[in-house]
N, CA and C atoms as a LAMMPS dump frame, in Angstrom:
ITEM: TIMESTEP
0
ITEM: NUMBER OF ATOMS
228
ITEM: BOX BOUNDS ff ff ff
-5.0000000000000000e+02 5.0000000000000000e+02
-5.0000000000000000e+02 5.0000000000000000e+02
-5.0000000000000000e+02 5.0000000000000000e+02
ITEM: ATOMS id mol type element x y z
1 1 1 N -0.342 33.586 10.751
2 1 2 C -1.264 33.181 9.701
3 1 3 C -1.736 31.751 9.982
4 2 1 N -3.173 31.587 10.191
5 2 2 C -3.443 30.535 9.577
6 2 3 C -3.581 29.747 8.838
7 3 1 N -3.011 28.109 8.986
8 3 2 C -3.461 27.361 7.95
9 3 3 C -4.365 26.454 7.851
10 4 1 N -4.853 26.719 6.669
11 4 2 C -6.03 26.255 6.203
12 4 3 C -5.865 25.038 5.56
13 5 1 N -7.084 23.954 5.415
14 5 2 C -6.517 22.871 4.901
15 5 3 C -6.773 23.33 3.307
16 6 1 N -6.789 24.075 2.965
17 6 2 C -7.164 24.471 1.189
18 6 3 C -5.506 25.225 1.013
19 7 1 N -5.357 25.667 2.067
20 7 2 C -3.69 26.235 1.549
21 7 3 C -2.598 25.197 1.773
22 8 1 N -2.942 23.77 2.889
23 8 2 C -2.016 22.795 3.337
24 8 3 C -2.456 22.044 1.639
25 9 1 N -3.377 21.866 1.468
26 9 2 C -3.628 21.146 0.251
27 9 3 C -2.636 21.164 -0.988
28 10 1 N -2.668 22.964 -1.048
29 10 2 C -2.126 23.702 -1.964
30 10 3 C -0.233 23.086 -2.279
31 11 1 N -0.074 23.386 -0.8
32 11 2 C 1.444 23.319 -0.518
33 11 3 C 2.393 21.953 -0.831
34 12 1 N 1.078 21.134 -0.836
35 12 2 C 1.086 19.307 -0.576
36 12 3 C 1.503 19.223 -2.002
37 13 1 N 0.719 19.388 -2.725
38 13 2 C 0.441 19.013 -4.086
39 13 3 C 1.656 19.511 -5.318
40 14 1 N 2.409 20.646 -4.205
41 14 2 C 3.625 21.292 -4.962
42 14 3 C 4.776 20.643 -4.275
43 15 1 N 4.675 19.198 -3.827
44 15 2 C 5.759 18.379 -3.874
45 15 3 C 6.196 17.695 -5.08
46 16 1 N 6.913 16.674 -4.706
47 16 2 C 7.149 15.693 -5.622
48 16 3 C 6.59 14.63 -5.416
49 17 1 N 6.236 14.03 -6.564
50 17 2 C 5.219 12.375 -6.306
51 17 3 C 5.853 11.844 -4.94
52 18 1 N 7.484 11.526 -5.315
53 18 2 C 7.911 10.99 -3.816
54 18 3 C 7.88 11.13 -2.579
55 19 1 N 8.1 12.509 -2.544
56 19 2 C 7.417 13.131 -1.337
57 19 3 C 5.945 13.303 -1.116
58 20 1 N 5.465 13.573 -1.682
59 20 2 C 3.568 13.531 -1.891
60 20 3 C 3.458 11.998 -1.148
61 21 1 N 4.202 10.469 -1.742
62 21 2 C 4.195 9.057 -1.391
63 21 3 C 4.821 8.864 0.182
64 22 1 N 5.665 9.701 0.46
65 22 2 C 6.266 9.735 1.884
66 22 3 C 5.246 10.39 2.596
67 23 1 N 4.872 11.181 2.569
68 23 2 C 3.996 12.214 3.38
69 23 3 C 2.485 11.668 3.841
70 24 1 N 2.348 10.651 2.775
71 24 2 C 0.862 9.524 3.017
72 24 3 C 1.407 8.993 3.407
73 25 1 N 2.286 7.971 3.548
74 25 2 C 2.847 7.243 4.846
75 25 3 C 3 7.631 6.479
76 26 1 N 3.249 8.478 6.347
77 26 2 C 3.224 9.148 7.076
78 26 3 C 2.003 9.641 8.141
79 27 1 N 1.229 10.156 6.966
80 27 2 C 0.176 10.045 7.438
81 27 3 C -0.613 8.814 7.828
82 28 1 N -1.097 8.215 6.86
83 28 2 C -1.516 6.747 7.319
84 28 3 C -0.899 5.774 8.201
85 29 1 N 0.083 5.956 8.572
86 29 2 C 0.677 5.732 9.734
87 29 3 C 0.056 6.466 11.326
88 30 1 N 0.207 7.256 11.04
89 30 2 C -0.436 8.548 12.07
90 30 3 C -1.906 7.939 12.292
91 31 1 N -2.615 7.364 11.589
92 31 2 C -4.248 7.094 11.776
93 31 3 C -4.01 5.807 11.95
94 32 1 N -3.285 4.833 11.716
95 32 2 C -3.276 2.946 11.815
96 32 3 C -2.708 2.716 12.887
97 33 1 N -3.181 3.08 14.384
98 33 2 C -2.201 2.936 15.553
99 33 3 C -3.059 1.494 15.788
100 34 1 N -3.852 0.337 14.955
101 34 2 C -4.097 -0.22 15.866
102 34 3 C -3.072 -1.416 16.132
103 35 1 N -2.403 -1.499 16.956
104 35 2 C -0.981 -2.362 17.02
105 35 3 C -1.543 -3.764 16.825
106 36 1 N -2.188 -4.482 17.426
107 36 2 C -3.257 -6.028 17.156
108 36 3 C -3.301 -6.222 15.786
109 37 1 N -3.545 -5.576 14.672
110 37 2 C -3.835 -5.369 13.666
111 37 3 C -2.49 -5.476 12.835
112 38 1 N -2.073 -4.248 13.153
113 38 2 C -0.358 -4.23 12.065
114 38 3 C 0.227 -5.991 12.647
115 39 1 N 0.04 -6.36 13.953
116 39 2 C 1.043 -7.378 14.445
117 39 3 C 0.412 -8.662 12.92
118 40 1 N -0.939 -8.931 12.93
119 40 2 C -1.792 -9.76 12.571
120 40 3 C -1.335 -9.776 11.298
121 41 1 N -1.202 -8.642 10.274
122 41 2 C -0.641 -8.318 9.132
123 41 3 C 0.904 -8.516 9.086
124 42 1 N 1.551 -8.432 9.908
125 42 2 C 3.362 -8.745 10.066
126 42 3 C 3.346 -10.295 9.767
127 43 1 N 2.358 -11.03 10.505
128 43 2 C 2.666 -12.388 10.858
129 43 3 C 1.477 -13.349 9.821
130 44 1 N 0.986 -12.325 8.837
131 44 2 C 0.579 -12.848 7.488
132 44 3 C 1.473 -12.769 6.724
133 45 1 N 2.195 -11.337 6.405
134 45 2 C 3.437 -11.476 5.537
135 45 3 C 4.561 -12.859 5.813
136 46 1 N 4.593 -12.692 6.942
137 46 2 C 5.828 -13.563 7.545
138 46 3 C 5.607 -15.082 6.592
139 47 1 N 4.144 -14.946 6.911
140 47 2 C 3.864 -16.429 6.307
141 47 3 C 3.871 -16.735 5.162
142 48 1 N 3.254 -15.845 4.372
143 48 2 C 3.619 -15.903 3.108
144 48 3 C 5.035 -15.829 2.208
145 49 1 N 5.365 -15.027 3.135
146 49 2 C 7.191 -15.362 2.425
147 49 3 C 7.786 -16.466 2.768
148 50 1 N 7.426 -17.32 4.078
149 50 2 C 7.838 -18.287 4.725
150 50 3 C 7.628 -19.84 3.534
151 51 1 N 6.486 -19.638 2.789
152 51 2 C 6.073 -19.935 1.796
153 51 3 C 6.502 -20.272 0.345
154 52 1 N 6.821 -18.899 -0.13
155 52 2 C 7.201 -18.608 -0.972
156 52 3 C 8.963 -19.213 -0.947
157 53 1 N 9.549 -18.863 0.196
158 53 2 C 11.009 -19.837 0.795
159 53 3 C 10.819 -21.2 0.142
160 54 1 N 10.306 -21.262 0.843
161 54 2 C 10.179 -22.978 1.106
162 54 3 C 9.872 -23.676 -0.42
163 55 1 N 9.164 -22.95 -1.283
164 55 2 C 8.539 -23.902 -2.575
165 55 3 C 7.201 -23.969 -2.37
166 56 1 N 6.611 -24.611 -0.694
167 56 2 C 5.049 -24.71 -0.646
168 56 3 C 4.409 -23.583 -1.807
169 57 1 N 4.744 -23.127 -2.298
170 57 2 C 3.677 -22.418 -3.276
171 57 3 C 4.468 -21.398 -4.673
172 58 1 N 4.234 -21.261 -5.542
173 58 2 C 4.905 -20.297 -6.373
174 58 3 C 4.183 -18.841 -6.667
175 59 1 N 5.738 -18.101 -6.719
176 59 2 C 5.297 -16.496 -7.165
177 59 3 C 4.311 -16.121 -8.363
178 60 1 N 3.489 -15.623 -8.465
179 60 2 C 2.824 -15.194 -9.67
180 60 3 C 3.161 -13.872 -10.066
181 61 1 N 3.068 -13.747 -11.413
182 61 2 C 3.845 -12.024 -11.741
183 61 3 C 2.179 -11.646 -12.021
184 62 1 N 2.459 -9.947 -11.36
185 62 2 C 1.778 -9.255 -11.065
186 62 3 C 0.66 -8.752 -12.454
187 63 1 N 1.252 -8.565 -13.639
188 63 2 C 1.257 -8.447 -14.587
189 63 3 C 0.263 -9.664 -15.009
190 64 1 N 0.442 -10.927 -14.808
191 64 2 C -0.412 -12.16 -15.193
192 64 3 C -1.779 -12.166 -13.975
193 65 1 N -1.523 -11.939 -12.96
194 65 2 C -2.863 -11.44 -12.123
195 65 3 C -3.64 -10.906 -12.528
196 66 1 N -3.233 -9.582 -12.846
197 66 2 C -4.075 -8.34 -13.926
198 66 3 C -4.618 -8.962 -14.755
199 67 1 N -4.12 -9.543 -15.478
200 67 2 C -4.961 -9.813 -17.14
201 67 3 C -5.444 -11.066 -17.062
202 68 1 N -5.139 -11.879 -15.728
203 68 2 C -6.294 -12.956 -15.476
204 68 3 C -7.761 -12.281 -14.594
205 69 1 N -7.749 -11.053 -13.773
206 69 2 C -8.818 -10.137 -13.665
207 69 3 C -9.47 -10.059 -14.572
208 70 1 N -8.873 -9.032 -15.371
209 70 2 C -9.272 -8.245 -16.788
210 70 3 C -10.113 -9.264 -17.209
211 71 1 N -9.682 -10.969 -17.687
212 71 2 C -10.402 -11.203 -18.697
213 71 3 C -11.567 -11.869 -17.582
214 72 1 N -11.742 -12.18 -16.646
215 72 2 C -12.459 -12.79 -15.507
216 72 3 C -13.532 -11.75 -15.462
217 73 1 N -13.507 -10.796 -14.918
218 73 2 C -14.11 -9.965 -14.966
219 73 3 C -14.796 -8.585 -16.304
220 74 1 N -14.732 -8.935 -17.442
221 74 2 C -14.39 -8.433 -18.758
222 74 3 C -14.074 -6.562 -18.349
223 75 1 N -12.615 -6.618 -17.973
224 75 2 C -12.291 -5.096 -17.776
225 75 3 C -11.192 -4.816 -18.253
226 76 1 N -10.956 -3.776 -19.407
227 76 2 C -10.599 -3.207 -19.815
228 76 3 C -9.102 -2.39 -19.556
């Protein structure tokens, strides 16, 4: 039997969120081979936590981001 992507769809969707969340990793992994790129992004994180260590800068809660958007942008 073939599969179809309307029956892989099917099969996908009768996971669990977690697995549904593993399985896009997965995937998107599978398509982001460009290594230059992930390295460039490793060694932004790096820095920013390197950062965040140190004091040079403080954490903002995620939660106060949002609702400085929200009202910046008037959204709801």
């Amino acid at each position: 039997m073939e599969v179809t992507l309307d029956i892989l769809q099917a099969e996908v969707l009768k996971l669990s969120a977690a697995d549904r969340a593993k399985l896009l990793d997965v995937l998107l992994d599978s398509i982001d081979e460009d290594e230059e790129i992930e390295r460039e992004w490793e060694q932004i994180a790096d820095e920013r936590d390197a950062e965040l260590e140190s004091g040079a800068v403080l954490p903002v809660d995620g939660t106060a981001v949002l609702a400085r958007l929200r009202a910046k942008y008037k959204v709801e």
